[in-house]
C-alpha positions in Angstrom: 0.0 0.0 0.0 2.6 2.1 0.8 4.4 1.9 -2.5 0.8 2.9 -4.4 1.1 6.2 -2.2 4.3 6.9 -3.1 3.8 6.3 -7.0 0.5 8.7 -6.9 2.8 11.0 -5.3 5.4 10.6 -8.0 2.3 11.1 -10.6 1.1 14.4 -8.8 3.8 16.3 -8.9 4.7 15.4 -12.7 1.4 16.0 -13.3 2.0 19.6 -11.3 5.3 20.0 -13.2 3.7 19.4 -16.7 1.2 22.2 -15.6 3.4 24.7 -15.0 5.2 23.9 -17.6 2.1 24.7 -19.7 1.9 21.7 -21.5 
């Protein structure tokens, strides 16, 4: 379970760096 938090974690903030990014 721990290892699912971790890879939405990882998923967040590319998906937060792809934001700003503006893509």
């Amino acid at each position: 379970l721990a290892m699912q938090i971790l890879l939405a974690i990882l998923i967040a903030a590319a998906a937060s760096k792809v934001q700003s990014a503006g893509f």
